[in-house]
N, C-alpha and C positions, 0 to 999 in steps of 0.2 A: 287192637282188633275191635272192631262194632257192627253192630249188625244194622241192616237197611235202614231199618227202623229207628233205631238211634239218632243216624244219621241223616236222615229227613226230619226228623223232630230236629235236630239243631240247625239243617237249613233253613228251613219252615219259617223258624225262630229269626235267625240271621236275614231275611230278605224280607219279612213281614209279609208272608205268603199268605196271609189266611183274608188278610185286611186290605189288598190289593187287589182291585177290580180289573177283570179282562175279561179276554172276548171268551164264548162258551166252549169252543174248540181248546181252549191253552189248559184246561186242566191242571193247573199249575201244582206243583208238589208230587210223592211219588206215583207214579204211575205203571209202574210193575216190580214185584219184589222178588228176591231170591231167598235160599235157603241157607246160602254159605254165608261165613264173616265178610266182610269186604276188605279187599287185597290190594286193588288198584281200581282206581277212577280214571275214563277217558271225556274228555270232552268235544264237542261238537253242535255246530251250531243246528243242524237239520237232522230227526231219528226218518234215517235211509238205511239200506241192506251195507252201505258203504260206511257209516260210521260204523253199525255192529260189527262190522270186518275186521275197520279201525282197532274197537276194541278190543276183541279176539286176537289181534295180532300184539297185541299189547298185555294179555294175560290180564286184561281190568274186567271187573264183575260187576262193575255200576257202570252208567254210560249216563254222560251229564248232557242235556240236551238245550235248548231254547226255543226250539219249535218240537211238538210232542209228538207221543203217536197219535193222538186223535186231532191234530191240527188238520184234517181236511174231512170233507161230510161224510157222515157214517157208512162204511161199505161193509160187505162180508167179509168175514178172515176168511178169506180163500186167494190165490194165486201169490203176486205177492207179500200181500198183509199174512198172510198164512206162512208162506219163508221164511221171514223177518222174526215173527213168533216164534218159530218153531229153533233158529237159531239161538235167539235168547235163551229158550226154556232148557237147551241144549247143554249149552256154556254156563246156564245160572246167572244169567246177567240180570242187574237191575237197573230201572231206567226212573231217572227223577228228570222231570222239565221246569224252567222257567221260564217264562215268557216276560209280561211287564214287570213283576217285581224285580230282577233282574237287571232289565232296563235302564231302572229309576234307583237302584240302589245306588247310595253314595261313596261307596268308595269300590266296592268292586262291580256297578254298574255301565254299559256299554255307552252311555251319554257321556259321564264324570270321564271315563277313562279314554273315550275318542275326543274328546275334547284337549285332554292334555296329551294325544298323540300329534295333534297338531297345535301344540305349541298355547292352547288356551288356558286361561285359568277360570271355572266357573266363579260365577256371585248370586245367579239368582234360578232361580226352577222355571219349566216352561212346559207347553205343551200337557195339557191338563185334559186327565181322562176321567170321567165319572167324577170328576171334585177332584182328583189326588193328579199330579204333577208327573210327568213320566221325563222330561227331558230337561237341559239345562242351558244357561244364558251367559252374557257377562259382556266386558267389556274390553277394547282393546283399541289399539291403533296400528296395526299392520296394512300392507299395499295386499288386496285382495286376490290380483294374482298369485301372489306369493303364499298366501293361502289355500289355493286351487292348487297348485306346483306340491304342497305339504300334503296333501289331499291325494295326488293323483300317485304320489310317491304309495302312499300306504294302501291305498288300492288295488296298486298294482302288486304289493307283496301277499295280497288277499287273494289273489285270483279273480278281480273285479277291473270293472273299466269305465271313469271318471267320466262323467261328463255336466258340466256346466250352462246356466245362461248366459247371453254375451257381457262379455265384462272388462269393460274399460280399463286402458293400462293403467291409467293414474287415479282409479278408483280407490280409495280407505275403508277397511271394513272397521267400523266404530263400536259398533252393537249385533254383535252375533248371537244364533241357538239352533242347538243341537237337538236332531227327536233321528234316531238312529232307525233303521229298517224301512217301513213305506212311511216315512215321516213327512212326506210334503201332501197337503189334506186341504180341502177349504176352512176346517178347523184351527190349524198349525198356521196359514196365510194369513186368514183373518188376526188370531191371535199374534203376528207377525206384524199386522198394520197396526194394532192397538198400540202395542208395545215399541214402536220405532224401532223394530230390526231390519237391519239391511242387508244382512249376510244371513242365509238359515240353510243351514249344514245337515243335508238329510242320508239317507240311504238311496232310496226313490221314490218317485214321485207319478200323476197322472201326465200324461202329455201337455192338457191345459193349464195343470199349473207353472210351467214356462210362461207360458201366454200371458197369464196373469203377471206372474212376476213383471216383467218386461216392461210392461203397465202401470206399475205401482212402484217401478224403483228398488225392487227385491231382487238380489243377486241369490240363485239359488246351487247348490252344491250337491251334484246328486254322486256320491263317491261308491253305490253299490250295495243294496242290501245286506247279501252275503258280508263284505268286508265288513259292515260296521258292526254285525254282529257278532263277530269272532272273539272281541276282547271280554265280551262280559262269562263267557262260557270256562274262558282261561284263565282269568281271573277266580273264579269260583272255583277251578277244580284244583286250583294250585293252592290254596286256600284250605281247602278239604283236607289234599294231601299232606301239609306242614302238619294240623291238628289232628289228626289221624294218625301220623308216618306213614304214608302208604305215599305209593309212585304214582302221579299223573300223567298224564299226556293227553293234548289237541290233537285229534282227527281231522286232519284240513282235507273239505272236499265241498270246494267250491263249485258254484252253479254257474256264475257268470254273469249275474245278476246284481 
């Protein structure tokens, strides 16, 4: 048995939360506390009225997030930011988020570990934010289809819906990298041309950068924000739960995205 606190002191710790830069919305670490021990962790990728449910149904009093509560611009607590609250305060839940630490974490990170859902093995770091590395690279020789087909398989078990630029049958993806969530950027492309990547395995992407791709020889792999962000949340909570003993559970409540 630990208290919230505790408990975010050793995530904190574990994800290098304090020394990881993001955006101002990610607040990263915990982000509302309770009063009780902690009994059960749920995780989820997005804090909605639908994960707290999740976790309510599941008798868990922390809710492990990766998009937080304050990931959109500041509004009143009133309607339903007010609900959501008021549920939590309710139940005693507490809510910790990650966002890029998370991400970029090396073994229980959404990049490391979509990477070897499809069959990859990282070697090197990619997609650099503020100086520090959020995603991962490496090499291979697979038919690129066949990549897509790996891709669109786990997509689709996410509640996500694959889609791809045109891609040649007898295409070889040699040099691939992964940046999980809205990971295709003129950041990530460029760093994509630097680096001779030919395959770059995102969440999603702008419209333009098809365009671009297309253009420069970049096969790009857009397999669904939501889906790619599932692993790094389940990974963490089942993580928790072993060092803890407490029961985990994933809230799946896909967007479609």
């Amino acid at each position: 048995m630990t208290t919230i606190r505790e408990l975010a002191s050793y995530a904190d710790g574990l994800l290098d939360t304090r020394s990881t830069p993001d955006y101002p919305g990610a607040l990263n670490g915990l982000q509302l506390e309770n009063r009780s021990q902690i009994t059960a962790v749920a995780a989820a990728v997005d804090f909605s009225t639908r994960a707290i449910n999740g976790a309510i149904s599941n008798n868990a009093n922390l809710l492990l997030v990766h998009h937080g509560m304050f990931w959109g611009a500041q509004s009143p607590i009133s309607g339903p930011a007010y609900n959501r609250l008021k549920l939590l305060i309710e139940h005693d839940i507490a809510v910790y988020s990650s966002h890029l630490p998370l991400d970029r974490h090396p073994a229980l990170g959404n990049n490391v570990l979509l990477a070897r859902e499809l069959g990859l093995e990282p070697s090197r770091s990619f997609a650099a934010y503020q100086g520090v590395f959020i995603g991962v690279s490496g090499e291979s020789d697979v038919e690129t289809t066949l990549l897509a087909e790996r891709a669109q398989e786990f997509a689709k078990n996410y509640g996500s819906e694959l889609r791809t630029t045109e891609i040649p049958k007898d295409r070889r993806t040699k040099r691939w990298a992964i940046c999980t969530g809205a990971g295709a950027s003129a950041e990530t492309l460029k760093e994509a041309e630097e680096k001779n990547i030919d395959t770059l395995i995102v969440g999603e992407g702008p419209h333009w950068t098809a365009i671009r791709a297309e253009e420069t020889g970049l096969a790009i792999v857009y397999a669904g924000h939501y889906a790619t962000e599932t692993l790094g949340v389940r990974a963490l909570a089942d993580h928790l739960g072993k060092k803890y003993s407490i029961p985990s559970a994933f809230i799946s409540a896909p967007t479609g995205l």
